[in-house]
N, C-alpha and C positions, 0 to 999 in steps of 0.2 A: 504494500500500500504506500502510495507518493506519503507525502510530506502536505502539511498544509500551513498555511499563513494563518497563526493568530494575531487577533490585535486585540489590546487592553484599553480600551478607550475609558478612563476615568477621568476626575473633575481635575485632578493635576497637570497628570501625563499621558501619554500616548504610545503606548512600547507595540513593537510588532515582532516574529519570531518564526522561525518556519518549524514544526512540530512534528514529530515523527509519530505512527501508531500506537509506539511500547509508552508513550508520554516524552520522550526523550527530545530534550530542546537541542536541532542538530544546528541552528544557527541565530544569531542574535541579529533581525536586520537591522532598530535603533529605539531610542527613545526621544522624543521630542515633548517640549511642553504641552498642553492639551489646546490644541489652536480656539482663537474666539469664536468663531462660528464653525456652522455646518459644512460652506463650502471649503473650508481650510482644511475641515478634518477627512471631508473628500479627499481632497489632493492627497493629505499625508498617506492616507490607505492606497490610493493608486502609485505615488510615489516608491511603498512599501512592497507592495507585488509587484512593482519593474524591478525594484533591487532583489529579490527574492528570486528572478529569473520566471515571473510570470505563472506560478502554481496552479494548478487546476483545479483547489479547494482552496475559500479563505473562508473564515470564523470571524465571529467580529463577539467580543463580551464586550459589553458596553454599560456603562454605568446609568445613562438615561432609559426611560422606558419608550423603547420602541416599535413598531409593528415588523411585519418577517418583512417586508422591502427596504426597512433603514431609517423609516423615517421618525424624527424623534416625536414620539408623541405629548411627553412632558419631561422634562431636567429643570427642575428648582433654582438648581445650583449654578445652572448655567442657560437663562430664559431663550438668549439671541440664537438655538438649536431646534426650537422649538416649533415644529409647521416642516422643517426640514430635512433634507434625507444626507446621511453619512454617507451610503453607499456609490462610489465613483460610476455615473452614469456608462462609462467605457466600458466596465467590467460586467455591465447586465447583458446575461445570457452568455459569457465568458468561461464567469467560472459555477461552479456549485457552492451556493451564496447561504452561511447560516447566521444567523443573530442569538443573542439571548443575554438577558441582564448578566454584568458581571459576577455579581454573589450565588447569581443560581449556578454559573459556571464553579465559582469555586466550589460549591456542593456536591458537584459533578467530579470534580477534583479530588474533595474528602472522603468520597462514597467509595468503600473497596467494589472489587469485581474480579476477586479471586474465585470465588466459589460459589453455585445456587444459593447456599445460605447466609454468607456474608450480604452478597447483594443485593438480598431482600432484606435488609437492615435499612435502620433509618439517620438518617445523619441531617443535625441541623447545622449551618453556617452561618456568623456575623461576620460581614467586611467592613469593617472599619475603617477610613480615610478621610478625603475631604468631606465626605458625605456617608452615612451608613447605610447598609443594605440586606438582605439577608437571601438565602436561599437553602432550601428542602428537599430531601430526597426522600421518599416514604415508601416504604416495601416495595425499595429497587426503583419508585418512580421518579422521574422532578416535577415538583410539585411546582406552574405552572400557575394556575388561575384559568380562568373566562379570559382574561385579556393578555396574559404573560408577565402581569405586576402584581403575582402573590408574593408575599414574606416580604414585602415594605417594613420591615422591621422600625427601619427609621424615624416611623412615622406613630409607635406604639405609646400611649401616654404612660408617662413613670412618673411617681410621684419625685425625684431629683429632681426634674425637669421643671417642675411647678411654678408658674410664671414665665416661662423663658419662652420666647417667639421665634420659631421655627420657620425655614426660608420659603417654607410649601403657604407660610400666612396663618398656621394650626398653632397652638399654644400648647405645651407641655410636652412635645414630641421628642420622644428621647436622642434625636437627630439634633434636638439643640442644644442639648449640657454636653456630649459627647462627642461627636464629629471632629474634625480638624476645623471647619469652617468655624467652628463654634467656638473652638479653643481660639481660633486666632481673634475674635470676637471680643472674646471674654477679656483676654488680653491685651486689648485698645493696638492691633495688630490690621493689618489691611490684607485682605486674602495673598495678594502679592507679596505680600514680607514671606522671606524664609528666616526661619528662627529654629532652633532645639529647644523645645518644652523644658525638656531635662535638666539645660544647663544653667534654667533659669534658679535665681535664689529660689530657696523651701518659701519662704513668705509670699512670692507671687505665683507662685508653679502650685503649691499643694493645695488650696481650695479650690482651685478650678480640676484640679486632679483629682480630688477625690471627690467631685460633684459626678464627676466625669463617669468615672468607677463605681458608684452607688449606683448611676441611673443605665452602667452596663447591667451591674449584677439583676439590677430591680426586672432589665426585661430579659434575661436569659433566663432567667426564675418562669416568668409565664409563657417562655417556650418551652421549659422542659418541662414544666404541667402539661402543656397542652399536648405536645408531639411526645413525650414517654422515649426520645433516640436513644440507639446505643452510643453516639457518639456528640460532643456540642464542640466546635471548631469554629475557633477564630481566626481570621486572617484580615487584611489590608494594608497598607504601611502602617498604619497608627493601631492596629489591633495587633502586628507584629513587635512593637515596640514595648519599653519596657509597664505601659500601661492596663497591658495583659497580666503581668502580675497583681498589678493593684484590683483590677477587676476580679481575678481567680481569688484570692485570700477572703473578698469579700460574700461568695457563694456558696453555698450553704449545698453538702450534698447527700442531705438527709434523705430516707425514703429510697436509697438504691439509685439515685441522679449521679451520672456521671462529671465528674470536673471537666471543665470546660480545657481543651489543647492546642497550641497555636496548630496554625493550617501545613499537614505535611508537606505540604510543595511552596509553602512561603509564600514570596513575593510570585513568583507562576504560576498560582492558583488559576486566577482568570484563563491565563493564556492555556494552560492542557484542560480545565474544565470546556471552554471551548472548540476543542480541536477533539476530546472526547465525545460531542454535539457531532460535532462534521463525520467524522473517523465511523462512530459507532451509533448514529443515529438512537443515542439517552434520551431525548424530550421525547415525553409521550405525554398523550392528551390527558 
């Protein structure tokens, strides 16, 4: 089986990568900032499959909610996307064209598929980054929705969050005490600033940290009421980071609830959950 081009399209960056079947990243084509609009981030994916030598499968995980031809249906986080389509007009009818939210991709990612009975297992995932997200795999399926925007985790009320005004215009959305956008927020920070949370003194870093932390644990608590997984997996930059400790110490894994484990593929979660979509046709209705 060829290789396929994934792309990581989230609120930051833009990484693209050509994928081999076994999961294995056989080459890195680049990563760019996340262009401002639609039409740039066009370019950068047709840009990406000329440097990849043109692949006959590309993957797209994407952090906006979009329909199967690209086009963004809503991204909060990034409005000027919105009515538009990612997908490089050149490339329709090109290649074999797949989409799907980034976190459902890392899902797809976390979810083994060694054996019948592993893969009927359920594995919940949080993406954590500029924005949070979440995605489901539930006896072997991904979990999917009516429209392809189930496990909006981002969007789930925690009491952390209480009062804070969320970019969707919702109030107490756990997307707004914990996201990066948030932290950079909280922090009198312009999305544009790059900074280390970390290296900031304890007096400005730890209340926003552990506001952050509470209203992680608060909704990973009523996903693992709700879904019963074997497995609860965290991944995205900022879920990879050392704030996945502070989240883990604060959840409670009474009742048989598994502790929550960063994502086994890290920072490539998106990129093979996707190319596992394309490869092995995972989304089922």
């Amino acid at each position: 089986m060829s290789a396929v081009l994934a792309v990581d399209l989230g609120g930051t960056g833009l990484r693209a990568a050509l994928v081999g079947p076994n999961d294995d990243i056989r080459s890195r084509i680049g990563t760019i900032p996340t262009p401002s609009g639609a039409p740039g981030c066009a370019r950068a994916i047709a840009d990406a499959w000329e440097a990849a030598a043109r692949p006959a499968r590309l993957a797209i995980a994407a952090a906006p909610h979009c329909d199967a031809a690209g086009r963004v249906i809503r991204w909060p986080n990034r409005p000027a996307y919105e009515g538009e389509t990612i997908l490089p007009p050149d490339l329709v009818g090109q290649v074999d064209f797949r989409i799907l939210d980034d976190a459902a991709a890392a899902a797809l990612a976390a979810h083994p598929v060694g054996t019948p009975d592993t893969a009927r297992e359920t594995t919940v995932v949080f993406a954590i980054g500029t924005g949070i997200g979440g995605g489901a795999v539930v006896g072997g399926r991904l979990l999917t929705g009516r429209s392809g925007a189930a496990m909006a985790v981002g969007h789930i009320k925690v009491p952390a969050a209480s009062g804070l005004v969320c970019a969707c215009g919702e109030i107490g959305c756990l997307q707004a005490a914990a996201s990066g956008r948030a932290l950079h927020r909280m922090l009198g920070q312009s999305d544009a600033d790059v900074f280390d949370i970390f290296a900031l003194p304890a007096s400005i870093r730890d209340p926003v940290l552990d506001r952050a932390a509470d209203a992680l644990a608060e909704a990973l608590a009523t996903l693992a009421r709700l879904f019963d997984p074997h497995r609860l997996v965290i991944g995205g930059g900022l879920g990879l980071s050392p704030l996945f400790d502070l989240c883990a110490e604060r959840f409670t894994t009474g009742g048989g609830r598994p502790p929550p484990i960063r994502h086994p593929h890290g920072a490539d979660a998106a990129l093979i959950g996707a190319t596992r979509v394309s490869v092995f046709s995972r989304v089922l209705a």
